[in-house]
C-alpha positions as CSV (number, residue, x, y, z in Angstrom):
1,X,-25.7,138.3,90.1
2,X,-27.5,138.4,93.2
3,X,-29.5,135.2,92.3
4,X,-28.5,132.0,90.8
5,X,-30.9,130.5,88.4
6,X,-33.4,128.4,89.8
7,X,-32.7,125.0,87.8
8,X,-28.5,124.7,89.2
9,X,-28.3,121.5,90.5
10,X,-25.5,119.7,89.6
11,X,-22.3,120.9,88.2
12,X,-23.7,120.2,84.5
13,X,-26.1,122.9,84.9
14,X,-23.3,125.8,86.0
15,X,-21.3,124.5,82.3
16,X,-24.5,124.7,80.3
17,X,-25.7,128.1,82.0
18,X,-22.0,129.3,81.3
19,X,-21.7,128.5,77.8
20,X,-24.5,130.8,77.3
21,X,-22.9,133.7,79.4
22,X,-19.0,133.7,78.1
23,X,-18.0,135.1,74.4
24,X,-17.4,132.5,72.5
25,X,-14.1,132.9,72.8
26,X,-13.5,132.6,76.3
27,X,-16.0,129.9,76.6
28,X,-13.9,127.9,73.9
29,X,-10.5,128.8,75.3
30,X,-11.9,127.1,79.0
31,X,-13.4,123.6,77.5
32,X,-10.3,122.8,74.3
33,X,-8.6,120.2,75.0
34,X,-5.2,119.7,73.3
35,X,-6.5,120.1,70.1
36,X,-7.8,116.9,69.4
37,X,-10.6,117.5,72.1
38,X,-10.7,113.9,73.5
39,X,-8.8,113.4,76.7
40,X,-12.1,114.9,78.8
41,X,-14.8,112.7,76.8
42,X,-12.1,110.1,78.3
43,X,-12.3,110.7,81.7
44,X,-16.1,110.9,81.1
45,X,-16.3,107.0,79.2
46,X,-13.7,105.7,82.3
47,X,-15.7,107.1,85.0
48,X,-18.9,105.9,83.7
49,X,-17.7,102.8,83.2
50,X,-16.7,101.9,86.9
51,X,-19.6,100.7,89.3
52,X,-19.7,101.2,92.5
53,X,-20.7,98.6,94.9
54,X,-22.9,100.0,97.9
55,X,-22.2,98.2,101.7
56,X,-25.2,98.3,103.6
57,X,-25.7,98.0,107.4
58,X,-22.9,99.9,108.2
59,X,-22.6,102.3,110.9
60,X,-23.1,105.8,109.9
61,X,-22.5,107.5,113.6
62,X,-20.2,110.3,113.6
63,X,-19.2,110.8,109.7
64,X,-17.4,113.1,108.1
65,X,-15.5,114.2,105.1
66,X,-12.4,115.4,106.7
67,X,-9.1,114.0,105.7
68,X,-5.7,115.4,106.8
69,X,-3.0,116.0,104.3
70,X,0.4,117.2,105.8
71,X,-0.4,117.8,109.2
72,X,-3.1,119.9,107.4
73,X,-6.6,119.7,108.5
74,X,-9.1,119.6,105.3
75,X,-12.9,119.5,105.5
76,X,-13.7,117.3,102.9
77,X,-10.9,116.0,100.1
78,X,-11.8,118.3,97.4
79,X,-9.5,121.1,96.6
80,X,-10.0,123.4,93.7
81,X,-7.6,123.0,90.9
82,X,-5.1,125.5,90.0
83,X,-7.1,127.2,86.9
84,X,-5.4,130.4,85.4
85,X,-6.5,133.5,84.3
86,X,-9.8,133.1,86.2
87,X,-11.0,136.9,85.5
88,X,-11.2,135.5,82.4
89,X,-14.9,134.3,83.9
90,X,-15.6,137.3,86.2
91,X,-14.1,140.9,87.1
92,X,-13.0,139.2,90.3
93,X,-11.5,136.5,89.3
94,X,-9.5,134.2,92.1
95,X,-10.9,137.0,94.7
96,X,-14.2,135.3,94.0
97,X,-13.0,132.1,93.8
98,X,-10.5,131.9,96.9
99,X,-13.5,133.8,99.3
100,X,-15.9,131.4,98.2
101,X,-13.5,128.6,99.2
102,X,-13.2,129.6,102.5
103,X,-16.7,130.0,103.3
104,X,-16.9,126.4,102.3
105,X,-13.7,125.4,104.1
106,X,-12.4,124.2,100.9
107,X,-8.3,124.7,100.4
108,X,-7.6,126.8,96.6
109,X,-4.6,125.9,95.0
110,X,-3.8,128.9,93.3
111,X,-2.4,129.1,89.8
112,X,1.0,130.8,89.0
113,X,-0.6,132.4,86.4
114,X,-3.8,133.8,88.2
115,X,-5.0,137.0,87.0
116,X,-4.4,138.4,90.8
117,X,-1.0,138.2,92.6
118,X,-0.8,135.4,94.8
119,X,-0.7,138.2,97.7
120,X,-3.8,139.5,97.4
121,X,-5.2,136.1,97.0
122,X,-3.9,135.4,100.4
123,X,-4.7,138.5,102.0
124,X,-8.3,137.7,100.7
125,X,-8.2,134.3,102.1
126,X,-7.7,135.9,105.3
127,X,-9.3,138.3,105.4
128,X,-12.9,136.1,104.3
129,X,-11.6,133.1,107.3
130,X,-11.8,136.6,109.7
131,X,-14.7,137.9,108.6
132,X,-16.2,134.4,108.9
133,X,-15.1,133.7,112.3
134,X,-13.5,130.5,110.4
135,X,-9.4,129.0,111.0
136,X,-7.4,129.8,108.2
137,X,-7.1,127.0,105.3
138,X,-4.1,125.7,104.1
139,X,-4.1,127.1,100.4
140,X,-1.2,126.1,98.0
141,X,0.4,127.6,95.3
142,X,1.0,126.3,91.9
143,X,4.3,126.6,90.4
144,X,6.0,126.3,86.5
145,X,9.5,126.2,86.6
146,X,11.0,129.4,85.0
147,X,14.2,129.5,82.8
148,X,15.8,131.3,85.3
149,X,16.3,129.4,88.4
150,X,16.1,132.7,90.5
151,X,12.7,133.7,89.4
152,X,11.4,130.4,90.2
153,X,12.7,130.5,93.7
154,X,11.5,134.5,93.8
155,X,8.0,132.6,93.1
156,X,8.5,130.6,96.1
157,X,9.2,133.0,98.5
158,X,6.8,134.9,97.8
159,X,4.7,132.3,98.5
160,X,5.9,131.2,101.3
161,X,5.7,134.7,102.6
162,X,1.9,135.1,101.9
163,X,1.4,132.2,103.8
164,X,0.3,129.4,101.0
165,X,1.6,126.0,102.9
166,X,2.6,124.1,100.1
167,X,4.2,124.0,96.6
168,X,2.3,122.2,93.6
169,X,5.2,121.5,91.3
170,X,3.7,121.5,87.2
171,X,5.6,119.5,84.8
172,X,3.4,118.6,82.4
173,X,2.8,121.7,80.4
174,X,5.6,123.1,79.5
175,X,5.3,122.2,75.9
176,X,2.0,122.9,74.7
177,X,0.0,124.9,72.3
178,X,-1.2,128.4,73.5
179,X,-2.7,130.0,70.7
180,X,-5.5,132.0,72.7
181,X,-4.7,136.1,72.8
182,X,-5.8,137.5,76.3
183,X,-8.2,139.7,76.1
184,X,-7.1,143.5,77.7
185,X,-7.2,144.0,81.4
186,X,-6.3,140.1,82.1
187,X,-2.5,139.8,82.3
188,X,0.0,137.1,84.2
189,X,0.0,139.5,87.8
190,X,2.7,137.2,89.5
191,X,5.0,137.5,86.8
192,X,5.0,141.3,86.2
193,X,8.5,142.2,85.5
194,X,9.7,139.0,84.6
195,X,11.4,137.8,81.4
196,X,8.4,137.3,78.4
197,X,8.5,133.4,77.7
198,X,7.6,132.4,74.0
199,X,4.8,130.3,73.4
200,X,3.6,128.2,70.6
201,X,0.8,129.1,68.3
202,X,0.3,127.2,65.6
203,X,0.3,123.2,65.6
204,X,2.4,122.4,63.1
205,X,5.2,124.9,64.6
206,X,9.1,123.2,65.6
207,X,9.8,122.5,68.8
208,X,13.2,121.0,69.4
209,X,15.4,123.6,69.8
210,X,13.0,126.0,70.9
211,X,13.2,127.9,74.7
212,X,9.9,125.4,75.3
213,X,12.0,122.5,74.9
214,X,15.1,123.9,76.0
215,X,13.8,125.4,79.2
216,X,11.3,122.1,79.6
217,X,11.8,121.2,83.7
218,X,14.1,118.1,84.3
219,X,14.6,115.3,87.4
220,X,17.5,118.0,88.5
221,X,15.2,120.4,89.1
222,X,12.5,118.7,90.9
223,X,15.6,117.8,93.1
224,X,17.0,121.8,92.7
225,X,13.4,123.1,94.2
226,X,13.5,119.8,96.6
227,X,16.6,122.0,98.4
228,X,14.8,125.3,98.4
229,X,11.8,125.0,100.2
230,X,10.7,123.0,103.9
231,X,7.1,123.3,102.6
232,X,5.4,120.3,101.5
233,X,6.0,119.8,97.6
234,X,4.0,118.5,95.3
235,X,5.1,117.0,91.4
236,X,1.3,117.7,89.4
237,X,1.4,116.2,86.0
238,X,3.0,112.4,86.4
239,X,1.4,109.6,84.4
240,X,4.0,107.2,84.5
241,X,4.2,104.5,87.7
242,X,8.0,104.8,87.4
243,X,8.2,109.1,87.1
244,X,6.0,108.8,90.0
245,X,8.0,106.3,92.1
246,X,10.7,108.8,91.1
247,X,9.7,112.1,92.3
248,X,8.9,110.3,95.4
249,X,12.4,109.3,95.8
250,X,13.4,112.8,94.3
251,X,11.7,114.2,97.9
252,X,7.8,114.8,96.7
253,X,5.8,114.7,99.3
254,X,2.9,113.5,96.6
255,X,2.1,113.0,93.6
256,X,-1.2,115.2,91.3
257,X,-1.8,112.2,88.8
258,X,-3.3,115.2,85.9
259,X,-3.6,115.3,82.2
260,X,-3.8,118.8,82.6
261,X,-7.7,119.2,81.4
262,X,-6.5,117.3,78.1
263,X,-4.4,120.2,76.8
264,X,-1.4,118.5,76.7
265,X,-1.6,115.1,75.0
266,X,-4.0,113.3,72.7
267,X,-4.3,109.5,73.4
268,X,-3.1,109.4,77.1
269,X,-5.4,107.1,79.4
270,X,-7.9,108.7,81.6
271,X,-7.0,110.2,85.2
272,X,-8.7,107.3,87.1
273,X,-7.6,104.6,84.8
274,X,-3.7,106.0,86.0
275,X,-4.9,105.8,89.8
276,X,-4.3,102.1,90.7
277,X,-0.9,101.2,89.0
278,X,0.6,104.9,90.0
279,X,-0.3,103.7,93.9
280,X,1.2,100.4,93.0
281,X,4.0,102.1,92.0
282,X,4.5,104.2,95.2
283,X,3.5,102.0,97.8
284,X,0.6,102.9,100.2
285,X,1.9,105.7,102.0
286,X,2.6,108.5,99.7
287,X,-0.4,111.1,99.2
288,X,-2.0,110.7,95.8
289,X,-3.9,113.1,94.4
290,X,-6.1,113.8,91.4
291,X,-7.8,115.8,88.7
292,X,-9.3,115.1,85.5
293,X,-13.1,115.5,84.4
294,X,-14.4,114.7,88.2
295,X,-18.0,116.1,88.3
296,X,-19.8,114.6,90.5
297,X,-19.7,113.3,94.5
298,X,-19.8,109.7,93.3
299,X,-17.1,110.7,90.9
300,X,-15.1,111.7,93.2
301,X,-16.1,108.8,95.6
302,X,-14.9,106.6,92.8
303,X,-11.3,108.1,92.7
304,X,-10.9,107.4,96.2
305,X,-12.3,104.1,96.4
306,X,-9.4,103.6,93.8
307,X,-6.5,104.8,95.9
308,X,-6.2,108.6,95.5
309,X,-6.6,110.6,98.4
310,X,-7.9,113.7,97.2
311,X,-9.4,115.0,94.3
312,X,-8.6,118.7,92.3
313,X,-11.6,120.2,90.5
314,X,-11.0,122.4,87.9
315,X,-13.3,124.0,85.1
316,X,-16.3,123.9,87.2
317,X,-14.6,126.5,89.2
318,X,-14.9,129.0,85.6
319,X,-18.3,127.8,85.2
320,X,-19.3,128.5,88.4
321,X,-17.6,132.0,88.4
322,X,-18.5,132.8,85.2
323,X,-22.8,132.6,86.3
324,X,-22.7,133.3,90.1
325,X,-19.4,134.6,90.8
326,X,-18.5,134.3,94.6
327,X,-22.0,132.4,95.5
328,X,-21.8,129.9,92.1
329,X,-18.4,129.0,93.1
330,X,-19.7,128.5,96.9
331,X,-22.8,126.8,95.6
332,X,-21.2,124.4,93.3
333,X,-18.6,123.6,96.4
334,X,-22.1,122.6,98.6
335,X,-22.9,120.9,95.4
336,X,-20.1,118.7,95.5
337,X,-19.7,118.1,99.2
338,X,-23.6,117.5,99.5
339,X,-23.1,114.7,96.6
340,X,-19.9,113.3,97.8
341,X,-21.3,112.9,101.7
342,X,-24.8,110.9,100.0
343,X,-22.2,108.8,98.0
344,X,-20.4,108.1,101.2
345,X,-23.7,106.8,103.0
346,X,-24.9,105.2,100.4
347,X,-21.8,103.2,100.0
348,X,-21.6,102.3,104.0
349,X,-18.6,104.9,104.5
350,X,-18.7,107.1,107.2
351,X,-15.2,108.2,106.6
352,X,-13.3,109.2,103.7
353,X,-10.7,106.6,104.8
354,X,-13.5,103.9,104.7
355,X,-13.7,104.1,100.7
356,X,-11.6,101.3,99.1
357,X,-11.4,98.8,96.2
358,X,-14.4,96.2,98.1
359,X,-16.7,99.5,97.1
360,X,-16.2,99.0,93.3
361,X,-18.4,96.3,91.4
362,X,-15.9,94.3,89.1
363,X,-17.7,92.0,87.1
């Protein structure tokens, strides 16, 4: 498109203009939950329900959004999620998405199972921050734990060769229901060559016993990839306070508190709801990040303020791409940035660091 439509203003209108743009299919395959299709109306009920509480009179000289993570210099504390098969949404895919994020000095943490190898994700990362006169960003890869130990750690080097400068460990979805063919010219590109894993289709199929189950990542190998890699490492998918404080003493270097866009469990609390005992759990110090049905710049004010800090964003990324391409993904970034920075002000913060628990109204 060379034009976005005219009445995009917030993130809702890139989901309703891409509902009407996707086959059905597709469009279907991006919002399901785990079947039971409640896990994002939760995130939606939790964040509505928090307040916040604005502090007024403060001084607003000098803000900014940027937070460091790692030694790692971020412009604001909103990553994009790790979100497969993006060309699923548009012909380019995470080439859209990774170009747009480094116009808007956003970091991409790129999915294992992107529809474009991670090296050509990276060389378009670098080659947009050139083009743009702009440092490069620190973009991540996300990582699933194969069933053969080697071709996890081939995944790693090859990331760590393309230059991605940190590891987001997944180890929540490895049992789960993936019932949704790919439609031809969309394939797994970093795992060409590799072993085909099995994957459930129906929802009343046996597990136990199964290479899902069998093959399902354990403490040993969080501890395994620990030894392999000096990049920082990320465990995405803890719920639990205590796996949490675990993988912390297992060597994370944080902690993506994710119910993976619902699709893996019905009934499990909402993302935010998980923020404050998970950072009880861990103590003060260790990063905590997280996704789950943030929307909005006071959304995402609202997860910091309880403890996490920095948020992923996920399906807005296919929305975006699926109605702009490269400018709807840039354009709902400025979207999100622009919100979050009027959150900020409104709420007397003129750093992200400023945001804490005496900006949330409990009755």
């Amino acid at each position: 498109m060379n034009a976005l439509p005219e009445d995009i203003h917030t993130l809702a209108d890139y989901e309703r203009h891409a509902a009407n743009r996707l086959p059905p299919a597709i469009w279907g395959h991006i919002q399901e939950g785990s079947g039971f299709h409640g896990a994002p109306d939760n995130d939606r009920i939790a964040l509505d329900r928090l307040k916040l509480l604005p502090r007024r009179l403060t001084d607003l000289r000098g803000g900014s959004t940027a937070i460091e993570l790692f030694g790692q210099h971020h412009a604001t504390p909103i990553l994009l999620a790790p979100v497969a098969y993006q060309q699923l949404a548009h012909p380019e895919g995470e080439l859209a998405t990774v170009r747009a994020a480094t116009a808007m000095g956003i970091a991409m943490v790129l999915s294992m199972l992107s529809s474009i190898t991670l090296e050509e994700v990276a060389h378009a990362a670098q080659d947009a921050a050139r083009q743009l006169a702009k440092p490069a960003l620190p973009h991540w890869f996300q990582l699933y734990a194969q069933p053969d130990r080697e071709a996890t750690l081939t995944l790693v080097r090859r990331a760590e060769d393309a230059g991605y400068q940190a590891i987001a460990f997944t180890v929540d979805a490895a049992v789960k229901r993936a019932g949704f063919p790919l439609p031809p010219g969309v394939e797994a590109a970093n795992l060409r060559g590799f072993p085909t894993q099995q994957q459930i289709t129906a929802h009343d199929a046996i597990l136990f016993g199964t290479p899902l189950t069998e093959h399902a990542p354990r403490w040993e190998d969080l501890a395994w990839l620990r030894a392999q890699t000096t990049l920082p490492l990320l465990v995405k998918g803890l719920a639990a306070p205590e796996d949490a404080r675990r993988a912390a003493d297992t060597g994370a270097d944080a902690v993506v508190i994710s119910h993976h866009g619902g699709r893996v469990l019905p009934g499990m609390p909402s993302a935010l709801e998980l923020i404050a005992p998970v950072r009880d759990a861990v103590g003060p110090d260790l990063p905590l990040l997280v996704d789950g049905g943030l929307r909005s710049g006071t959304d995402i004010a609202k997860a910091l303020a309880l403890g996490a800090q920095a948020v992923l964003v996920g399906r807005p990324q296919m929305h975006a791409l699926a109605v702009g391409g490269f400018t709807g993904v840039a354009h709902m970034l400025h979207i999100l940035r622009a919100e979050l920075e009027l959150a900020m002000a409104q709420l007397g913060c003129p750093q992200v660091s400023a945001l804490g628990s005496q900006h949330l109204f409990r009755p």
